[in-house]
C-alpha positions in Angstrom: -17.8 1.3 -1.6 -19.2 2.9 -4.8 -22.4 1.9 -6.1 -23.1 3.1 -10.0 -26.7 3.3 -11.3 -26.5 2.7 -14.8 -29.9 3.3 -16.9 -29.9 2.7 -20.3 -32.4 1.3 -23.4 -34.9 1.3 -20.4 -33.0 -1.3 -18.4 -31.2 -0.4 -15.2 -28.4 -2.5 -13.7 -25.9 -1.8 -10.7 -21.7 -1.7 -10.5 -20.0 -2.1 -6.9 -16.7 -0.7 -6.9 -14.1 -1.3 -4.8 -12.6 2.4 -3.5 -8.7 1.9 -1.9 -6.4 4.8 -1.0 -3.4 3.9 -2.1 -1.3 6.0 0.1 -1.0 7.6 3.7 1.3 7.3 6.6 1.0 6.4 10.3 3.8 7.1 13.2 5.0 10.5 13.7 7.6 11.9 11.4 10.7 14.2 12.0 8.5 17.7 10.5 5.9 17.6 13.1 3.3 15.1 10.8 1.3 13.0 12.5 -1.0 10.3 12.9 -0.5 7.7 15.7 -4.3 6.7 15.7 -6.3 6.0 12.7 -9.4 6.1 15.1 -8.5 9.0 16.3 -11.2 11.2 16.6 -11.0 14.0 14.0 -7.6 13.9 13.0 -7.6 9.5 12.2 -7.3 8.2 9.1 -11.0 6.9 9.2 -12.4 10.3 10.2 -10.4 12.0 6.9 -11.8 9.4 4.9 -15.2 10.4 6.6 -14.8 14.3 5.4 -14.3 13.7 2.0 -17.2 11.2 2.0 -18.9 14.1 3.5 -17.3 17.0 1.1 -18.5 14.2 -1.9 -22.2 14.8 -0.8 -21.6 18.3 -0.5 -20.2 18.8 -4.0 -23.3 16.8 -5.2 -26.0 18.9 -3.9 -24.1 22.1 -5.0 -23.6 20.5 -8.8 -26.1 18.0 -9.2 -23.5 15.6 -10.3 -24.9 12.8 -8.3 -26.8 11.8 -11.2 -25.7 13.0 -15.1 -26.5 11.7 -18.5 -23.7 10.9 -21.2 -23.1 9.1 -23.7 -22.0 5.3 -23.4 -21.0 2.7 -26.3 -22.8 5.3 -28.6 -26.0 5.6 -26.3 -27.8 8.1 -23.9 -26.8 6.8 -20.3 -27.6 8.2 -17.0 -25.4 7.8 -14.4 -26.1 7.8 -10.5 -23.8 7.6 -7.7 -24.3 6.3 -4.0 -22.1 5.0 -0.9 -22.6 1.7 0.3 -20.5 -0.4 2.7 -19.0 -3.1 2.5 -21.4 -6.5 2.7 -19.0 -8.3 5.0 -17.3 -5.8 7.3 -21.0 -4.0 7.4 -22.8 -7.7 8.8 -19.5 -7.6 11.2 -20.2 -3.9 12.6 -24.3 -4.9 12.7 -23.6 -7.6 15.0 -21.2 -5.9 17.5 -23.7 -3.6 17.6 -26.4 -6.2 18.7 -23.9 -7.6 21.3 -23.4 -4.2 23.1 -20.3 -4.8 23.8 -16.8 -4.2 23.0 -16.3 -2.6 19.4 -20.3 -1.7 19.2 -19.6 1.9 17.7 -18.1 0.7 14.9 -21.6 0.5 12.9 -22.1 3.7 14.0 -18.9 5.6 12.9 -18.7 2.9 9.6 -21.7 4.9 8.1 -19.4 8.0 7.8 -16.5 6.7 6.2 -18.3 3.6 4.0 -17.2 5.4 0.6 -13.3 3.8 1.5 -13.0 0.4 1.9 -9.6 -0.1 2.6 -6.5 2.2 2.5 -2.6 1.4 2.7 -0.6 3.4 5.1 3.0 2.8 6.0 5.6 4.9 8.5 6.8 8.0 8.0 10.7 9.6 7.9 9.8 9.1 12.0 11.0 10.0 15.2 11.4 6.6 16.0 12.5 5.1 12.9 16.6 4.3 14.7 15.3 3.0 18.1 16.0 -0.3 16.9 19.5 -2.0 15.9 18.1 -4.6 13.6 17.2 -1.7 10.4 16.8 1.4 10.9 13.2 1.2 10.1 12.5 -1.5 12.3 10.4 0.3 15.4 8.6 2.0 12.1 7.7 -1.2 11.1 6.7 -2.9 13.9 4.2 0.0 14.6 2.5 -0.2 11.2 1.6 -3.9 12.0 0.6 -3.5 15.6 -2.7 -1.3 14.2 -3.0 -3.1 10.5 -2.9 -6.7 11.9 -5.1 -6.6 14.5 -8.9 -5.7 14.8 -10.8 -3.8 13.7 -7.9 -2.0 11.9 -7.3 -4.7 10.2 -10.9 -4.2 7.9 -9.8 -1.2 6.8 -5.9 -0.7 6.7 -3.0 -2.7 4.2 0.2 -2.0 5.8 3.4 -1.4 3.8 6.9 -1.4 5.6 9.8 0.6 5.0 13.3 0.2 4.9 16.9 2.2 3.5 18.2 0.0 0.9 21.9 1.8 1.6 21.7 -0.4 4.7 22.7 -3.5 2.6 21.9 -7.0 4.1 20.0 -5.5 6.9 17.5 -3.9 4.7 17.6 -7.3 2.6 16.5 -8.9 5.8 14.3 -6.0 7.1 12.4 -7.0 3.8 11.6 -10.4 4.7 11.2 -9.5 8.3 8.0 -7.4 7.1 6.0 -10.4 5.2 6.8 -13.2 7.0 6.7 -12.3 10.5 5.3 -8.8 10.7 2.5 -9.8 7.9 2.9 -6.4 5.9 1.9 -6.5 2.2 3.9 -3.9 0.7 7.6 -1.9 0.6 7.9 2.0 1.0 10.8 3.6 0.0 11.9 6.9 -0.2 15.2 7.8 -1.6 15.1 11.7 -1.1 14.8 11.4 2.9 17.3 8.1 2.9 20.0 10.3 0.7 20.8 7.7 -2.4 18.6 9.8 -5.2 22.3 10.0 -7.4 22.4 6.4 -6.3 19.0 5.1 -7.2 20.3 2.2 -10.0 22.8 0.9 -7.4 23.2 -2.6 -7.0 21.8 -1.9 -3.4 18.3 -0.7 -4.5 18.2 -3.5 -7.2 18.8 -6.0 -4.6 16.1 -4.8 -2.3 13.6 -5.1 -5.5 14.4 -8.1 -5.9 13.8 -8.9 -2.4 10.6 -7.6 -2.1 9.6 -9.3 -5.6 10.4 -12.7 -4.1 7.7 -11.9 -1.4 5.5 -10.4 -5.0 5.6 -7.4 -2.7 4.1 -4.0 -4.4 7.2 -1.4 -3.9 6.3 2.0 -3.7 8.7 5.4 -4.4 8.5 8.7 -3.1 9.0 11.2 -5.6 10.3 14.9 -5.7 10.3 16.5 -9.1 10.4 15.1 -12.5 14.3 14.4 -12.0 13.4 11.7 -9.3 10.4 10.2 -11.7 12.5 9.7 -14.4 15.7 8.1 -12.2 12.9 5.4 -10.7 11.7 4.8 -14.0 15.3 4.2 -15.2 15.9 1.6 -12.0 12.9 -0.2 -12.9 14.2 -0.9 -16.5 17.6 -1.7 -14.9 16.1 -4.0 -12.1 13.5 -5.8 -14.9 16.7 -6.4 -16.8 18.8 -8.4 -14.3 15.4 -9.7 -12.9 14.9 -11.1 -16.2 18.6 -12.5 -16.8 18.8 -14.1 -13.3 15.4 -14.6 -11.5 13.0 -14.6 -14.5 10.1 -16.3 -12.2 10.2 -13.3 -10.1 9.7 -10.9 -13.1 5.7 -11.2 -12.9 6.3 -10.3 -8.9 8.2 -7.0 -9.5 5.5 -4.7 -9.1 6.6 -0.9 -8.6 4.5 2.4 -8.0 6.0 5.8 -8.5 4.1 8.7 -6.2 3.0 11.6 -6.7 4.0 11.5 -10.5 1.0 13.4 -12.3 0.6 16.5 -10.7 2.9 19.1 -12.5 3.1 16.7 -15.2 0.3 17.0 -17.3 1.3 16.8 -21.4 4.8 15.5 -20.4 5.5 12.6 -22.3 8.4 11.6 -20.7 7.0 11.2 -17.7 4.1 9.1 -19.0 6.4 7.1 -20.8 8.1 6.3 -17.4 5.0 4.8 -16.0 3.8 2.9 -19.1 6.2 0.5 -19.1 5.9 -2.9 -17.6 5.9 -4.0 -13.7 5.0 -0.3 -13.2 2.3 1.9 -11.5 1.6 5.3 -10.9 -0.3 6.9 -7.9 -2.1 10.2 -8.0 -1.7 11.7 -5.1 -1.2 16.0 -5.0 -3.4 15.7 -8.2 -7.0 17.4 -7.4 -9.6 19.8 -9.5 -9.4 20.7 -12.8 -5.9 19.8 -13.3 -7.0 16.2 -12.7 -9.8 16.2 -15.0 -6.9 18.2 -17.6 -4.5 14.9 -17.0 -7.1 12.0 -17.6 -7.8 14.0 -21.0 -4.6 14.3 -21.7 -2.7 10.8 -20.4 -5.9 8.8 -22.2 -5.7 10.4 -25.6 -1.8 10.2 -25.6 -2.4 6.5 -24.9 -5.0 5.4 -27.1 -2.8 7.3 -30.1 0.7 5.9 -29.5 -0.9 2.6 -29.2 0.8 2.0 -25.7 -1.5 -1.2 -24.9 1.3 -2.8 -26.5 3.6 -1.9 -24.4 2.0 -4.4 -21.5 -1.0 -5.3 -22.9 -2.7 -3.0 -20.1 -5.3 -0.2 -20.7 -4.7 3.6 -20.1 -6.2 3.2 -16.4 -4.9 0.2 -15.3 -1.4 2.0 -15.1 -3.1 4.5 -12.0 -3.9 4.5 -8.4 -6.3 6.8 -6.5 -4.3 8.0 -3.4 -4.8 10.7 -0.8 -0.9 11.3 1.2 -2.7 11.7 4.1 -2.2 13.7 6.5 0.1 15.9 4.0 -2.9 16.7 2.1 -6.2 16.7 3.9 -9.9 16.0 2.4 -10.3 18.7 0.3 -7.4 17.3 -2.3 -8.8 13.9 -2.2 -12.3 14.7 -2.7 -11.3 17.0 -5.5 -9.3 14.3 -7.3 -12.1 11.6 -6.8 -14.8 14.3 -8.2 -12.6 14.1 -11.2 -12.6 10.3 -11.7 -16.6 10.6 -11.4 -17.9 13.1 -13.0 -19.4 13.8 -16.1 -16.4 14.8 -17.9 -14.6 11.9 -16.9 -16.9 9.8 -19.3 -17.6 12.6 -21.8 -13.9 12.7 -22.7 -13.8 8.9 -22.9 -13.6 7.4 -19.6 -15.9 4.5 -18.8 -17.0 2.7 -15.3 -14.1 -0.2 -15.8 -11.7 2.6 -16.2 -12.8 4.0 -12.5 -13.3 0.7 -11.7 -9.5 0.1 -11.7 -8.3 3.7 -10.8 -10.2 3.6 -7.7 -9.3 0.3 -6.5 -9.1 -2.6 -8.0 -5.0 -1.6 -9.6 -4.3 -1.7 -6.1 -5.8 -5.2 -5.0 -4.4 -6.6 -7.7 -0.7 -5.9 -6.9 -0.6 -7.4 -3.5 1.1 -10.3 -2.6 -2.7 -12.3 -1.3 -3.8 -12.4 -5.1 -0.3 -13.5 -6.7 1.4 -15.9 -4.4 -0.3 -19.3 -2.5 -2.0 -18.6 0.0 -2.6 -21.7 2.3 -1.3 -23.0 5.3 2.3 -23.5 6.4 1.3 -26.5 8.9 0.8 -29.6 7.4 -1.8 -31.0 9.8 -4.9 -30.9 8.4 -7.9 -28.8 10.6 -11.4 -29.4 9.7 -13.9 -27.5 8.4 -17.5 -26.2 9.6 -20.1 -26.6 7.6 -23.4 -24.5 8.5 -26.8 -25.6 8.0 -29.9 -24.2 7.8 -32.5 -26.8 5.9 -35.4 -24.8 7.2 -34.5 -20.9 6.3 -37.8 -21.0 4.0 -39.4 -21.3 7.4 -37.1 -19.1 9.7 -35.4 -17.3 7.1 -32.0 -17.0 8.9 -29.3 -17.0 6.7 -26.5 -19.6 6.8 -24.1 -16.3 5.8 -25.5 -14.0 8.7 -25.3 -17.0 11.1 -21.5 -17.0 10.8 -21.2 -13.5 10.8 -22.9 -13.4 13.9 -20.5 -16.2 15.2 -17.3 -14.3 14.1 -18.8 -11.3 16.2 -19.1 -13.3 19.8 -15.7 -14.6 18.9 -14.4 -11.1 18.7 -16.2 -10.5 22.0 -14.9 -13.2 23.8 -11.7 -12.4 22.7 -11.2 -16.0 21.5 -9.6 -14.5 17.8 -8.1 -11.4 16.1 -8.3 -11.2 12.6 -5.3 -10.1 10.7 -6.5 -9.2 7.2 -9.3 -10.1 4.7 -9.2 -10.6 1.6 -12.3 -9.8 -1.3 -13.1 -13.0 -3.2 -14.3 -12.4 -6.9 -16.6 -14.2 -9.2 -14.8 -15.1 -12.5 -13.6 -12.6 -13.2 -12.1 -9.4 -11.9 -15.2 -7.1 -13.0 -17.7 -8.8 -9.9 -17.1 -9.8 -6.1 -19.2 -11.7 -4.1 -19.7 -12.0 0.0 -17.5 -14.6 -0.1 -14.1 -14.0 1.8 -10.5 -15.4 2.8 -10.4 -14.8 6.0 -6.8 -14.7 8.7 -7.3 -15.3 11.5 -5.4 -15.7 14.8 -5.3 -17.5 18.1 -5.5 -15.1 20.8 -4.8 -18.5 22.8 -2.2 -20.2 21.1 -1.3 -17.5 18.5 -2.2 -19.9 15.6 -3.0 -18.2 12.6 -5.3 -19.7 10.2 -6.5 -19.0 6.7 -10.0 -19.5 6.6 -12.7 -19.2 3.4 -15.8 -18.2 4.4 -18.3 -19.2 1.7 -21.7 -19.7 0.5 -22.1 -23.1 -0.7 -25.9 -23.1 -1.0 -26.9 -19.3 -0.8 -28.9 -19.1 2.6 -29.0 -22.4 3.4 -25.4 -23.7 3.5 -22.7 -21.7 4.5 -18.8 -22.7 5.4 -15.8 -21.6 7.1 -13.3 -24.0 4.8 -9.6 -24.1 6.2 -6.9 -24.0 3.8 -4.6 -26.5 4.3 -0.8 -27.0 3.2 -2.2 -28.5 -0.1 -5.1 -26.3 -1.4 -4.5 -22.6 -2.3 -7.3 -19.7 -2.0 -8.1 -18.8 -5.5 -9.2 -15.2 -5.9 -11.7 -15.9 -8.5 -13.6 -18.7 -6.4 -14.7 -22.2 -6.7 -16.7 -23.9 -9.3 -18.6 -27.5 -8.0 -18.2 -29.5 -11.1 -15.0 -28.5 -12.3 -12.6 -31.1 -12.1 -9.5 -28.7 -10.9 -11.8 -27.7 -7.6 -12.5 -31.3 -7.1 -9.7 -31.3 -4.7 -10.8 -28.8 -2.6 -13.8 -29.7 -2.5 -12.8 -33.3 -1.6 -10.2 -31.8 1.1 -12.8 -29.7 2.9 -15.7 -32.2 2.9 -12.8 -34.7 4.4 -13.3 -34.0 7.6 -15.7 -31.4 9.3 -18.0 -30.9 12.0 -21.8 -30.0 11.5 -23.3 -26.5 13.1 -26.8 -24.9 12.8 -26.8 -22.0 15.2 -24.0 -19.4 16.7 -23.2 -21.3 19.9 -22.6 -24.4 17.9 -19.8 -22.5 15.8 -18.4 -20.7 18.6 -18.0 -23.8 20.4 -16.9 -25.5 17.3 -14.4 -22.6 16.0 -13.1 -22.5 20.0 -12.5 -26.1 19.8 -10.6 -26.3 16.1 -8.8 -23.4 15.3 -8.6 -21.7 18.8 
């Protein structure tokens, strides 16, 4: 996570930013790329990240660009950068730690690599992608979930699948395979290595979209040359179209990301006018150094004077995606592209910290599927909740929040539960989170999984891990007490629940209810 000092007027105040790479790849593909581990010391994904946290801090002390003054809404700022972890998955890490047990290094390693939060990956053009007669991408794809569905992968990797969309029904059905049972939250496609680039507006590729907009499934293209960029961009208008004629509810879901689309591009119109257009996204990976600093110039003041907020009622930045293509390009091109989104020039020329605020991360959480569909229960049997108490933390001061965390950490121990993903609640709005989370998790028992919100309900004192059942959805912005249209959650999860003060009374408790 990025932390942003902001001192101005004489009064300071703090931004958290969210920091997502929006694209790398796990398996092992057909040129001799690899990356079967993202733990994998030195070569994993988490290590990378790592380096260019580390190459970050040595750019700083060689430039001084930690800290910088500029100018913001017409008056002398100064700006100062830092790396700080994530509140929840950093409690997590503490109290494996504490426990000594399995996963107690992760606190340790976590220091080196708490710039990234979270990072999609999804398989490569692999040597295994045909060992399955389902879809070709199948073994890919079952892979990809194995390490982003399970712990402690889980904290830090999204997983997109993959499929051909020239395979017809079977990639129709290798679509929904991916969401509903493999849990993936995204589509990769890539129509160079699959062979259909002269075919990209086929009805095959239109049907896939579709597909994966049914699931709101982010769908993102691999791109070679401005020929390919402008072909996808032509599918998406022909896909919105018959979206729009036949499925219009699904219009909001079709959510598509063109790679690689800036570098090489910079002052080419038509290419900017191929990712400014609506249900469209473009990633910046292969963009790094000056030419990055060169295309935000250029892409915001081309923008702001055509007037293209119209277009989707977005702003310049909330059209981009920070993204690495690891391992294809390795920590220095990622650290030179983040410098980029950053550094002084980047708010001398105009930018601001929403405008990093979405480029870095938050374009990214906002496409996938957990913040645009339901998400509750399947099983209509309703579970109840645990509420945590702690009437005397002015005495003892232990906090209801850390008390669970702690809980979740024996649970992890005792191998009673995996989680499968997490999801960062906000407050109000997009701009703020909070430590509040939605949290799946699953049976290593019965293999039940469970959506559970883990919430503050009286900071310190009162804490809860609230089940959602059939009937209540998560909502990403939270819950407000007196408002009449959380009443029913609030009347749901106060139904029926059990009463704990200490860890061993919600480990027992959690064992007994959702385990």
């Amino acid at each position: 996570m990025l932390t942003c000092t902001i001192e101005q007027d004489g009064k300071k105040r703090v931004e958290h930013l969210l920091v997502i790479d929006a694209h790398s790849h796990l398996g092992q593909d057909v040129d001799g790329a690899t990356m079967m581990n993202p733990l994998a010391p030195g070569v994993g994904t988490f290590d990378f990240w790592g380096n260019v946290q580390g190459r970050i801090l040595a750019d700083w002390e060689k430039t001084g660009e930690q800290s910088f003054t500029t100018t913001m809404n017409g008056k002398n700022t100064k700006i100062s950068w830092a790396f700080t972890s994530f509140p929840f998955t950093d409690k997590l890490y503490h109290e494996l730690e504490k426990l000594g047990k399995q996963h107690s290094d992760l606190k340790e390693k976590s220091k080196f690599y708490s710039f990234i939060d979270q990072g999609v990956c999804f398989p490569f053009q692999d040597v295994f992608r045909d060992k399955r007669p389902e879809a070709l991408f199948r073994a890919s794809n079952i892979n990809v979930s194995r390490f982003t569905t399970r712990f402690p992968f889980s904290m830090k990797l999204i997983g997109y699948g993959r499929c051909d969309p020239m395979e017809g029904q079977k990639a129709i059905n290798e679509v929904k395979y991916i969401r509903e049972t493999l849990g993936l939250r995204g589509l990769k496609l890539h129509p160079r290595s699959e062979g259909y680039i002269d075919k990209m507006t086929s009805e095959k590729v239109i049907n896939v979209l579709i597909e994966a907009a049914s699931y709101s499934l982010p769908v993102i293209f691999d791109t070679r040359g401005r020929g390919s960029i402008l072909e996808i961009a032509k599918l998406i208008r022909t896909a919105r179209n018959v979206i729009q004629s036949n499925y219009s509810d699904l219009l909001p879901h079709l959510k598509v990301i063109i790679a690689h689309f800036a570098q090489g591009n910079i002052d080419d119109y038509d290419v900017y006018n191929a990712i400014v257009q609506p249900n469209t996204y473009g990633d910046l990976s292969m963009l790094h150094g000056a030419g990055a600093g060169n295309f935000f110039e250029s892409f915001r003041k081309w923008f702001k004077s055509n007037n293209k907020k119209n277009v989707d009622n977005r702003e310049w930045s909330e059209y981009l995606l920070y993204a690495s293509d690891y391992p294809y390009f390795g920590d220095s091109h990622a650290q030179k592209l983040i410098k980029y989104i950053i550094n002084k020039q980047f708010f001398d020329t105009g930018g601001t910290i929403a405008d990093i605020r979405n480029i870095l991360g938050l374009n990214q959480l906002r496409i996938l599927p957990e913040y645009n569909t339901p998400q509750n229960q399947i099983e209509k049997k309703n579970v109840p909740s645990i509420i945590v108490s702690n009437p005397l933390f002015h005495q003892n001061k232990i906090s209801t929040y850390d008390t669970s965390v702690k809980a979740l950490a024996k649970l992890i121990v005792d191998n009673k539960v995996d989680f499968k993903r997490f999801c960062v609640q906000f407050k109000d709005s997009w701009e703020t989170f909070n430590e509040d989370i939605l949290l799946t998790t699953v049976s290593n028992n019965t293999k039940q999984e469970r959506n559970l919100l883990l919430m503050n309900l009286v900071k310190d004192q009162i804490a809860l891990f609230a089940p959602l059942d059939f009937s209540i959805e998560w909502k990403k912005f939270g819950y407000n007490y007196f408002t009449p249209e959380d009443r029913a959650f609030f009347a749901t999860v106060f139904k029926q629940n059990y009463l704990a003060s200490d860890v061993k009374k919600i480990v027992d408790t959690f064992s007994h209810i959702y385990t």
